[in-house]
C-alpha positions as CSV (number, residue, x, y, z in Angstrom):
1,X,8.5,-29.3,7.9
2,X,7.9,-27.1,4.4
3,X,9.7,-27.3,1.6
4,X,11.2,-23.6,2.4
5,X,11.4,-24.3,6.3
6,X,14.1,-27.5,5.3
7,X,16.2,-25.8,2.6
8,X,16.5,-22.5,5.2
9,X,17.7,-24.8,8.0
10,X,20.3,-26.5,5.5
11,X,21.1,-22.9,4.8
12,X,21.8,-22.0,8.3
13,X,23.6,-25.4,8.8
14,X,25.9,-25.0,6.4
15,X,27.3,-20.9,7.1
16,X,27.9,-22.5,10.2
17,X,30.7,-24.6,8.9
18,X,34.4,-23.2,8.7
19,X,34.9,-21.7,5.3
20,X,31.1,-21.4,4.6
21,X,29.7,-17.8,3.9
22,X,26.0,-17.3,4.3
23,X,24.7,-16.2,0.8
24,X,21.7,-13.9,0.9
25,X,19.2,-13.9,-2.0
26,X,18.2,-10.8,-3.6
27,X,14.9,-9.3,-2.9
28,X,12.2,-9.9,-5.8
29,X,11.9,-6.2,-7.4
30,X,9.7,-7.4,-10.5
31,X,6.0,-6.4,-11.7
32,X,3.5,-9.0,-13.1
33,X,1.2,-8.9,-16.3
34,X,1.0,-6.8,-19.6
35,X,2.3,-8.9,-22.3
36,X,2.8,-7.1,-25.2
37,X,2.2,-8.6,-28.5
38,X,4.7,-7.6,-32.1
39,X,2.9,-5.1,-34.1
40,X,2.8,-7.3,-37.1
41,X,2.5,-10.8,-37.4
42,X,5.1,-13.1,-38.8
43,X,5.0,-15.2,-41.5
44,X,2.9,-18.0,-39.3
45,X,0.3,-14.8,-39.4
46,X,1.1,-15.3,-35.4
47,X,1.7,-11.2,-33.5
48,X,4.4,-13.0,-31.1
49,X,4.9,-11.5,-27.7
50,X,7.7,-8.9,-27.9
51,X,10.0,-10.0,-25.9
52,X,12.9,-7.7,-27.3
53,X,10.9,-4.9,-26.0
54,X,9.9,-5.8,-22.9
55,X,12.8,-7.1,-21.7
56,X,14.2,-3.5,-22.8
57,X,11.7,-2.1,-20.1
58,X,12.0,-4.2,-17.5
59,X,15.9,-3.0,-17.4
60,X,14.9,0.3,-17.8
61,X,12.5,-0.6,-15.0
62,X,15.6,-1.7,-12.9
63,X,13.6,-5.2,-12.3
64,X,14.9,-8.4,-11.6
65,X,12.0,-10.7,-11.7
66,X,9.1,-10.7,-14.5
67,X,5.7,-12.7,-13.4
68,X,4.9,-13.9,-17.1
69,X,1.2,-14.6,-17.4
70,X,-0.7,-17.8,-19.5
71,X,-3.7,-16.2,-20.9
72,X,-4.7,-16.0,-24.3
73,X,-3.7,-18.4,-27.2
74,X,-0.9,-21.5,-27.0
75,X,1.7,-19.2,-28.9
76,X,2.3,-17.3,-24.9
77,X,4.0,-21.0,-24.0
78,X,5.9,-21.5,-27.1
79,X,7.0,-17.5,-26.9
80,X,7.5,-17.7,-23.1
81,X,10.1,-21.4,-23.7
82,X,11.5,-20.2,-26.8
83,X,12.3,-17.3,-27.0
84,X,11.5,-14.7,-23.7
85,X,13.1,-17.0,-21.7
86,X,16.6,-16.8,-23.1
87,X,16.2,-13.2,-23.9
88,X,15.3,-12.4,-19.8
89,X,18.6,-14.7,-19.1
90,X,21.0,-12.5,-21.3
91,X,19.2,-9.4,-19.5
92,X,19.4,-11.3,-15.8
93,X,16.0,-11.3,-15.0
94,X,14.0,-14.2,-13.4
95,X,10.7,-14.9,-14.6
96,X,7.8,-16.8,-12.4
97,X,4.6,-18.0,-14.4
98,X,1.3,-17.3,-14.1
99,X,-1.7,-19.9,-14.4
100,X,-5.5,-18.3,-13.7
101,X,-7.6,-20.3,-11.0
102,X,-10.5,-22.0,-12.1
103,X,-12.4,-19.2,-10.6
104,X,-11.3,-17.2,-13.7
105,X,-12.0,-19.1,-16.4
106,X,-14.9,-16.1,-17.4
107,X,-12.1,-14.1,-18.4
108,X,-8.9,-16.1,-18.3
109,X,-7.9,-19.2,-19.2
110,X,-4.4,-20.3,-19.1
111,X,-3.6,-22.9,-21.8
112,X,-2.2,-25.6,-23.2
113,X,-3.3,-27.2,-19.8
114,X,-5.8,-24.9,-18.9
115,X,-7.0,-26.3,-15.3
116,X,-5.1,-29.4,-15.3
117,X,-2.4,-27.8,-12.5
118,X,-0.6,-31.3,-11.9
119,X,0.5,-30.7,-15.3
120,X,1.2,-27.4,-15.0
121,X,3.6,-28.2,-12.3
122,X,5.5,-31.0,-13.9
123,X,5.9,-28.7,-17.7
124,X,7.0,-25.2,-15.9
125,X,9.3,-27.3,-13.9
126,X,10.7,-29.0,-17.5
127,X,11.2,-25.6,-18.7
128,X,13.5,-24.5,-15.8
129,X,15.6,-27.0,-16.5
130,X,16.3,-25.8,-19.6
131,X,16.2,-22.5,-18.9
132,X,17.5,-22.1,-15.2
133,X,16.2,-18.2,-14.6
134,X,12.5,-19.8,-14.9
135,X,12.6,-20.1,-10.7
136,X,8.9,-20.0,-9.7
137,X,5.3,-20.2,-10.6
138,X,2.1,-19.0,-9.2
139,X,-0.9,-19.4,-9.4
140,X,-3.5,-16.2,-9.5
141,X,-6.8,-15.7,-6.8
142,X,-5.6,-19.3,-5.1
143,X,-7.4,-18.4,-1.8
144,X,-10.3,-18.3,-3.8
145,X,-10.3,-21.9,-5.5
146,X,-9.4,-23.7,-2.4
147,X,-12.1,-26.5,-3.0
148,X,-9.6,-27.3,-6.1
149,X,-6.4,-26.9,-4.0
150,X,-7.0,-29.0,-1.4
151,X,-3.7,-29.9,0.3
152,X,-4.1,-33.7,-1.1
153,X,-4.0,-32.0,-4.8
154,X,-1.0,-29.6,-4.2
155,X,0.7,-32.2,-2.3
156,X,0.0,-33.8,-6.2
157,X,1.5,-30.4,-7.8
158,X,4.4,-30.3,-6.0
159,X,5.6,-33.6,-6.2
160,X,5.1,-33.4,-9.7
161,X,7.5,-30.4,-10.1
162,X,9.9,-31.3,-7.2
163,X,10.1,-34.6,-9.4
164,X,12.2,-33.0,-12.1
165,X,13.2,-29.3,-10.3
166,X,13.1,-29.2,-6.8
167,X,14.2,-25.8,-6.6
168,X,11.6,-24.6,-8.5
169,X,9.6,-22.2,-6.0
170,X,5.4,-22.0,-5.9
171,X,4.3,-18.8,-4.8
172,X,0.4,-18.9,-5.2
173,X,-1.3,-15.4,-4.6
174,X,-3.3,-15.2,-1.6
175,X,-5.3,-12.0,-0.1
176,X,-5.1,-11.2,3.7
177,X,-8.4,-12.1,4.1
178,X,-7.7,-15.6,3.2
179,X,-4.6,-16.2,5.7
180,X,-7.0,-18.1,8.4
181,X,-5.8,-20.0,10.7
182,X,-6.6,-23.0,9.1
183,X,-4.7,-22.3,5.8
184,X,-2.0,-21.8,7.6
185,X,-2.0,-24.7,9.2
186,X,-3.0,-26.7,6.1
187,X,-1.5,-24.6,3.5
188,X,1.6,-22.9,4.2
189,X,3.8,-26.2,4.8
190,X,3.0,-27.0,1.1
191,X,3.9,-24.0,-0.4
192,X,7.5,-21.8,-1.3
193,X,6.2,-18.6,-0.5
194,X,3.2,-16.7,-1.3
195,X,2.3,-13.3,-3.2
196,X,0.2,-11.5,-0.7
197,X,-1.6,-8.1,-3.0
198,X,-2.3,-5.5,-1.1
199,X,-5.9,-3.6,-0.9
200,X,-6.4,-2.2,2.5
201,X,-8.7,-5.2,3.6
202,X,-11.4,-5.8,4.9
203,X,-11.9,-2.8,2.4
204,X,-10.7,-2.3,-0.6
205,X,-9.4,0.2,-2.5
206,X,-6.5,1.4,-4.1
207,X,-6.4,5.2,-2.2
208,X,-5.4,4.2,1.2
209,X,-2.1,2.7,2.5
210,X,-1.7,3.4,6.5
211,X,-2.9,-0.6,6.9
212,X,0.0,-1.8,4.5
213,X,2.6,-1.8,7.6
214,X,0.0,-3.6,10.5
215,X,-1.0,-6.4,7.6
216,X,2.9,-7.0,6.9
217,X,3.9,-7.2,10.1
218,X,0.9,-9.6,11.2
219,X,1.8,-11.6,8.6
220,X,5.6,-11.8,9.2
221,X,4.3,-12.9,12.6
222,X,2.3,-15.4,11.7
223,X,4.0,-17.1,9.0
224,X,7.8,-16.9,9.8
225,X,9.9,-18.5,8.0
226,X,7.8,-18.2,4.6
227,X,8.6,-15.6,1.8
228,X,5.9,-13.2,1.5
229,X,5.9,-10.7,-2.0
230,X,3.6,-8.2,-1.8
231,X,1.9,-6.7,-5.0
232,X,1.1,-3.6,-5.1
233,X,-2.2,-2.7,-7.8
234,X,-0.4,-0.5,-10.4
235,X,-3.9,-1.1,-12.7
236,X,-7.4,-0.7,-11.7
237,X,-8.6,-2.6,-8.9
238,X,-12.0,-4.3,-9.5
239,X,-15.1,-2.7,-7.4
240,X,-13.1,0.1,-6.5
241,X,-14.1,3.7,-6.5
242,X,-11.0,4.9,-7.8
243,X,-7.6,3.6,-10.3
244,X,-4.6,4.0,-8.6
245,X,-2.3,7.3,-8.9
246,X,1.4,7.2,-9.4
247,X,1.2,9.0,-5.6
248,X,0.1,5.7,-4.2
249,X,1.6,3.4,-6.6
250,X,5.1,5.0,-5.4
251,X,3.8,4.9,-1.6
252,X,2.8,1.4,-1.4
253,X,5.9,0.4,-3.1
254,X,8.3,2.8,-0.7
255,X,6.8,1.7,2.1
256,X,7.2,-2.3,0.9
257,X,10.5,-1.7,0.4
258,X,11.1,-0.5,3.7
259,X,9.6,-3.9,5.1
260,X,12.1,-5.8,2.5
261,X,14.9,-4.0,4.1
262,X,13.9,-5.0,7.4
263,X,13.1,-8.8,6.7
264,X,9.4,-8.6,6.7
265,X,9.0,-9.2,2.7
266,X,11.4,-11.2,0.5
267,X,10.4,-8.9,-2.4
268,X,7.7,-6.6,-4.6
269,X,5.8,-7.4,-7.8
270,X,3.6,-4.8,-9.1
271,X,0.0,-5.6,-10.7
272,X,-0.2,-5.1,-13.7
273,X,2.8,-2.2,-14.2
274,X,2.4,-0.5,-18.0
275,X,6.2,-0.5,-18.2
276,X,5.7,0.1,-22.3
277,X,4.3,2.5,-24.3
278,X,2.7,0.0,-26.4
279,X,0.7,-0.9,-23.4
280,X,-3.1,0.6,-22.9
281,X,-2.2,1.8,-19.6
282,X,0.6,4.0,-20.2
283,X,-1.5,6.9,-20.4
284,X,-5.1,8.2,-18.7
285,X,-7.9,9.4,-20.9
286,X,-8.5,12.8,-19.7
287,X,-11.8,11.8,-18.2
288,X,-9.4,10.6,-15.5
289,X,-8.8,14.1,-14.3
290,X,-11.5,15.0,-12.3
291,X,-10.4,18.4,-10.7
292,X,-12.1,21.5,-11.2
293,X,-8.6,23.0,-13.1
294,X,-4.9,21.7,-13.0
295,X,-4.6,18.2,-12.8
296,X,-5.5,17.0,-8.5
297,X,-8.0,17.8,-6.2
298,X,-8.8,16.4,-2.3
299,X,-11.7,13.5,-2.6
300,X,-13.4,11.7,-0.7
301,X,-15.2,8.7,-1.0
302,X,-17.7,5.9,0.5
303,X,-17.9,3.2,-2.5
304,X,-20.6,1.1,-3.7
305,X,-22.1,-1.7,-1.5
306,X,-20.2,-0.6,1.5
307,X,-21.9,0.0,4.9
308,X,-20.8,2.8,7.0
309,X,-22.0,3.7,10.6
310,X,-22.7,6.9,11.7
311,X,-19.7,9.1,13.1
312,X,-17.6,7.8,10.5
313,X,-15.4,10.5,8.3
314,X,-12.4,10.6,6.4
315,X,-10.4,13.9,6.6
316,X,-7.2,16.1,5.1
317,X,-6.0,18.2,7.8
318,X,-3.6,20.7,7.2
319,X,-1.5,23.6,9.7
320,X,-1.5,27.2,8.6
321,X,-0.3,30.0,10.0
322,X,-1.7,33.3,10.3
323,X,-0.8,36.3,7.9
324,X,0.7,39.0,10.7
325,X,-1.6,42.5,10.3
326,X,-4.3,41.0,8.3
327,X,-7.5,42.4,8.8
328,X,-9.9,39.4,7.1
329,X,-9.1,36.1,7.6
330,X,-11.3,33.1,5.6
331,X,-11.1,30.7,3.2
332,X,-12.9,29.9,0.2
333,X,-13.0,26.7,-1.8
334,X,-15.2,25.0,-4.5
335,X,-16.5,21.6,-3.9
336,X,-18.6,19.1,-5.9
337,X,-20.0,15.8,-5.9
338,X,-22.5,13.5,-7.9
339,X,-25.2,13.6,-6.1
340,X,-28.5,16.3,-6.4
341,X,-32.0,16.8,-4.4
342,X,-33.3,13.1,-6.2
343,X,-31.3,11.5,-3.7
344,X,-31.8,10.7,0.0
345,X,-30.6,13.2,2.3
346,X,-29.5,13.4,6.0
347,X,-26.4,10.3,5.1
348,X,-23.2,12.0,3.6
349,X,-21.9,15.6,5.0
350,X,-19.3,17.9,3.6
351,X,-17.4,20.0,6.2
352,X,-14.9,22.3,6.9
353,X,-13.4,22.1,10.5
354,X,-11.7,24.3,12.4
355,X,-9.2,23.3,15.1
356,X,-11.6,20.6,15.3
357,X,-14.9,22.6,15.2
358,X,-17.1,22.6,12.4
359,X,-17.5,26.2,10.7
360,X,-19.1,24.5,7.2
361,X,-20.8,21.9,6.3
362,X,-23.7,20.7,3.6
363,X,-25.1,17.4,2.7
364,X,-24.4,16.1,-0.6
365,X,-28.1,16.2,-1.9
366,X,-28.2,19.9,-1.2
367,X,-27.2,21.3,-4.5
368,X,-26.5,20.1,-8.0
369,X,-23.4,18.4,-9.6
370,X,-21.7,21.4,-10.9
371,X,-18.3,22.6,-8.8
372,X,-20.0,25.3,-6.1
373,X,-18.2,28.0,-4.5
374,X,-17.7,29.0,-0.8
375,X,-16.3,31.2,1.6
376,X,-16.1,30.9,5.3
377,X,-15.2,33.8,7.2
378,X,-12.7,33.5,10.1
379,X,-12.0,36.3,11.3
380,X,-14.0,36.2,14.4
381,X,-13.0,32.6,15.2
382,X,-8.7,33.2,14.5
383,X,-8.7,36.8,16.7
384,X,-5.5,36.6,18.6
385,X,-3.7,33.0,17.5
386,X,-1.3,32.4,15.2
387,X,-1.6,29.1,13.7
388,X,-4.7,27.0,13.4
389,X,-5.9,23.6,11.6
390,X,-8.1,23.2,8.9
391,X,-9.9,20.4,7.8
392,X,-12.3,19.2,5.0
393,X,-14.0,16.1,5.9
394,X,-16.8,13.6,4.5
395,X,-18.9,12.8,7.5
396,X,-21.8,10.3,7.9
397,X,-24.2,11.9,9.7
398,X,-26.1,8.3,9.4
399,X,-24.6,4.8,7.9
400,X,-25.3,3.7,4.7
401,X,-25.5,0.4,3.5
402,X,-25.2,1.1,-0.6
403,X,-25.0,5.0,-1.3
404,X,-22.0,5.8,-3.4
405,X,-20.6,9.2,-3.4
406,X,-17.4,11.0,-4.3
407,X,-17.0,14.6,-3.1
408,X,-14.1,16.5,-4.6
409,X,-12.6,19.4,-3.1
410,X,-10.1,21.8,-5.3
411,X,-8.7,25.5,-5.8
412,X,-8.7,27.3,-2.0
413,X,-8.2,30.5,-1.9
414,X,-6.9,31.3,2.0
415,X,-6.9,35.3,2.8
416,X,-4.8,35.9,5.7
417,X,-3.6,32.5,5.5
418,X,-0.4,30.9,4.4
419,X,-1.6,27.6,3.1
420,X,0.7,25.6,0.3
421,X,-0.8,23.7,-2.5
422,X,-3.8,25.3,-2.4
423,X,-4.4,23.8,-5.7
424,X,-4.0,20.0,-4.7
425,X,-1.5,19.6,-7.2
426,X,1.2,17.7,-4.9
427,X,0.0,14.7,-3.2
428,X,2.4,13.8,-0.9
429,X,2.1,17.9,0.6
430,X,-1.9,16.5,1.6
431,X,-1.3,12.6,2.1
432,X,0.6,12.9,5.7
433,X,-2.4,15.1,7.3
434,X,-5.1,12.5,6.2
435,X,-7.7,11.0,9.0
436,X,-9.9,8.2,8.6
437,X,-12.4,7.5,11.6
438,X,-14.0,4.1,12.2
439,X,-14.1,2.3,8.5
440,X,-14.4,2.4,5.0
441,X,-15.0,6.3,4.2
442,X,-11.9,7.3,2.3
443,X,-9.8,10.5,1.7
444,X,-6.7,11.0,-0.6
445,X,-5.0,13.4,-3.1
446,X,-6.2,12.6,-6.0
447,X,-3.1,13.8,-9.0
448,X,-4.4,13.1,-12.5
449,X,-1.0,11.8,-14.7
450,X,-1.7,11.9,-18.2
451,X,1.6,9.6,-19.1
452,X,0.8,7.5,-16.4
453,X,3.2,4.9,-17.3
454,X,5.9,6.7,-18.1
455,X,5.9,8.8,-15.0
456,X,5.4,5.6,-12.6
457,X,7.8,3.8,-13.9
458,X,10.3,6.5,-13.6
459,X,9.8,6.5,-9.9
460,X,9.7,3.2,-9.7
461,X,13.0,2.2,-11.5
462,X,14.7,4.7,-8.9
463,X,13.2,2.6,-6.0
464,X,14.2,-0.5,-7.4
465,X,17.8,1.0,-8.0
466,X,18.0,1.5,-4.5
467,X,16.6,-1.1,-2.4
């Protein structure tokens, strides 16, 4: 029996007893990552991290957990024991810590005891002793380093902690992909929990979130009884076509939340979260905005190294009714992408559709990478109804097996139409009527935030206030 599995049935023993109220523990509502270092140094000539000021945003944040991360220099453990810990304690805020897999060690290495987890185990667990809001740890990309942590050398790790603190939760981070049977079977019973960041696998991107709900529920089914926090990517995803919007930042999280409400997750912890000014994040460059004027536009997208199969599209649908007395009905639109006559033809198809018919379409080779302008005339097609369906679509007319390509559609102009948006400026008006067919071609709003940070974390903070 796990760790968790025995201290839940003591739980359930005991609000059985006369007298004995069951206590429920909060849900996690916390984000992970983006230290922030003093302006100046001290007199040591040491920037410290801040910890006045980010504990002032995580309250303004509304979060009740922090995932403090061991990269850089020795001074993040001295600044994380002596002085954010107490600070977070005043504010109420847990804090898990973060130690980087071996698989990391290009760009992160967690120090004083870099890869030496036993010891990791046993010192974080110290700390919470002293300093009882320090309630987990995890470590980051586990399911990638499993040839280090084999169950013989967490069995090592946890002994080690449980040794001096064993409430002291370890909540590795572990991608869908990984849950195979065999680490559950292996795996789980040695663990608290895991941290479970969510990318629409087997893809991956950080523009799609309709698979967030099946991947929850499948894993509440297959691991019950274990506490599952899923992280949402509030920075750049790796490999992906795309950084992630506020729109889907605020999605994934909603949606979580929903799941937390119903049992499925025991919390959220966002990637990465620029909750400060002082962070890089907090705003977008204005290369960001790629939409012909205003700040969104409808994209669509089939990413590097990804195979696709002929048939497959991705789609944003949307209803529109008919303009009574109009003589012309048609719609015009300007649509780009990065690809010219140098490349291969006869793979990637822009089209308009409708009610499920295509009235437009042109491969992406077939002009230059300047916005183009179009008009389709319905008149002819519309005689007599009064609402129809439109729909602009990437279509692969063959499968691919590396051919990137991102097609942006912006500013329609619908005559005898009433369409809203027409600009792509709201993302949630587009999001509900998108359709992807048969794999990894992908379609989203896309709503360029310049104060990226400030905006996100606005939502976020009222999410957080109400779960």
């Amino acid at each position: 029996m796990s760790r968790l599995a025995f201290s839940g049935l003591i739980a359930v023993l005991l609000s059985l007893l006369p007298g004995v109220a069951r206590a429920e523990t909060p849900a996690v509502m916390g984000t992970a990552g983006n230290l922030i270092r003093e302006a100046q140094p001290r007199a040591d000539g040491i920037r410290h991290v801040d910890s006045k000021a980010m504990i002032a945003g995580l309250k303004a944040l509304n979060a009740n957990t922090y995932v403090y991360p061991m990269a850089g220099d020795n001074v993040h453990w001295d600044d994380l024991r002596r002085e954010f810990l107490p600070a977070a304690a005043a504010a109420g805020i847990d804090v898990w810590v973060l130690v980087y897999s071996p698989s990391q060690a290009v760009c992160c290495v967690s120090r004083p005891y870099k890869h030496d987890y036993v010891t990791w185990a046993r010192e974080i667990a110290t700390a919470s002793k002293s300093h009882p809001n320090l309630t987990g740890w995890t470590v980051d990309d586990y399911g990638y380093d499993l040839k280090t942590f084999t169950p013989a050398y967490v069995k090592q790790m946890t002994a080690a902690a449980e040794a001096v603190n064993p409430s002291l939760k370890f909540v590795p981070t572990v991608y869908y992909g990984q849950f195979t049977d065999a680490f559950i079977a292996e795996q789980i019973p040695l663990l608290d929990g895991v941290v479970f960041p969510f990318r629409d696998e087997p893809h991956r991107d950080t523009s799609w979130t309709w698979s967030l709900s099946y991947q929850v529920k499948q894993l509440a089914k297959r691991l019950p009884g274990t506490d599952v926090y899923l992280m949402p990517y509030a920075h750049p995803l790796s490999h992906a076509a795309q950084k992630p919007t506020v729109a889907y930042v605020e999605a994934v999280t909603r949606k979580s939340l929903e799941h937390v409400r119903a049992g499925e997750l025991a919390g959220v912890v966002q990637y990465k979260l620029p909750f400060l000014a002082a962070d890089a994040g907090w705003t977008r460059p204005a290369t960001d905005n790629l939409a012909r004027t205003g700040d969104g536009r409808l994209s669509f997208v089939v990413q590097t190294k990804t195979a696709t199969e002929a048939g497959m599209s991705c789609g944003a649908s949307r209803q529109v009714k008919l303009t009574s007395g109009a003589a012309k009905r048609s719609v015009s639109f300007w649509h780009r992408d990065g690809r010219g006559a140098g490349h291969p033809a006869g793979y990637h198809v822009k089209q308009l559709l409708l009610n499920g018919r295509v009235v437009w379409q042109q491969d992406v080779t077939a002009d230059g990478t300047a916005w183009q302008r179009v008009t389709v005339d319905l008149t002819a097609a519309l005689a007599g109804a009064t609402s129809a369906t439109l729909e602009w679509r990437l279509y692969e007319r063959k499968g691919v097996s590396d051919y990137f390509v991102d097609a942006g559609v912006d500013d329609i102009v619908a005559t005898g139409l009433q369409l809203s948006d027409p600009g792509v400026e709201n993302a949630v008006v587009w999001t509900a009527g998108l359709v992807r067919k048969g794999g990894p071609v992908y379609c989203s709003a896309q709503v360029y935030h310049q104060d990226y940070g400030a905006e996100l974390g606005a939502r976020l903070a009222g999410l957080y206030a109400a779960a």
